[in-house]
N, C-alpha and C positions, 0 to 999 in steps of 0.2 A: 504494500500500500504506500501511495506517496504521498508525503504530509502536506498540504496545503499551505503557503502563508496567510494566517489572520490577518498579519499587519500589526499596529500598534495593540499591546493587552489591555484590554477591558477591567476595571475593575466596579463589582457593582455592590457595591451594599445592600445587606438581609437586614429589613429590619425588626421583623419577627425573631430571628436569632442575636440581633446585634454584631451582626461581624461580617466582613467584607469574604467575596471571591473574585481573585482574579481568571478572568478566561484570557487563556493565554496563545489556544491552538482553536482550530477549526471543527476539531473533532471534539475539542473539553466544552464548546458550545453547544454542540448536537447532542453530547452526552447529558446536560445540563438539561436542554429543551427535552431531551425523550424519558430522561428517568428522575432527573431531583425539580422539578417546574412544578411549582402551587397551583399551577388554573392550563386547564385546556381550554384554551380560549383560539379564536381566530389568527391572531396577532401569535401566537405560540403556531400553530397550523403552517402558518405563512412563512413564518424564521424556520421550520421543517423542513419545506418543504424549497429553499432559495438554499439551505445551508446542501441538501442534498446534489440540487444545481451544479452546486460550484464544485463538490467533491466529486460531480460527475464529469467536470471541465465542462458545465454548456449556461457559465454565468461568469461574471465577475465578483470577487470577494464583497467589492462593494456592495454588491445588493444583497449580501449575507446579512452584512455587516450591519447594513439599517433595518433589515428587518428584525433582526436579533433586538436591536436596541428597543423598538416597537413593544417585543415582547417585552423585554425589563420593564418598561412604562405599565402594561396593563398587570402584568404582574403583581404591580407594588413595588419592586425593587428600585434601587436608585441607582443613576450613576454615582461612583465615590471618586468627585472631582479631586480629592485632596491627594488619593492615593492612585487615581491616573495621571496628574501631572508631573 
């Protein structure tokens, strides 16, 4: 399997647990959305199904990459500005 670049890592704050995850690979995002993600929602559906895309070479990361974020947002999660800058 060949690892994908993410790009820069993501870190997003839980704030039901109080503590940060960085996603760091392409694959620690898909594994996030497909087994540790609070809500099945549309916006989780859609970051599935773009992350799948790209790992099949027929997207760019970028459109992984916002849909991901999307998901964070309905999730509840935040981005953790302090620990991605």
């Amino acid at each position: 399997m060949i690892e994908i670049s993410w790009g820069t890592p993501m870190t997003i704050f839980l704030p039901s647990e109080g503590r940060t995850q960085k996603i760091t690979t392409i694959e620690q995002a898909h594994f996030w959305l497909q087994r540790a993600w609070p809500v099945s929602d549309r916006n989780r559906n859609i970051a599935i199904e773009k992350i799948d895309a790209v790992m099949d070479c027929l997207a760019p990361v970028g459109t992984a990459r916002a849909a991901f974020l999307s998901a964070v947002d309905t999730a509840g999660y935040q981005m953790d500005s302090v620990a991605s800058a």
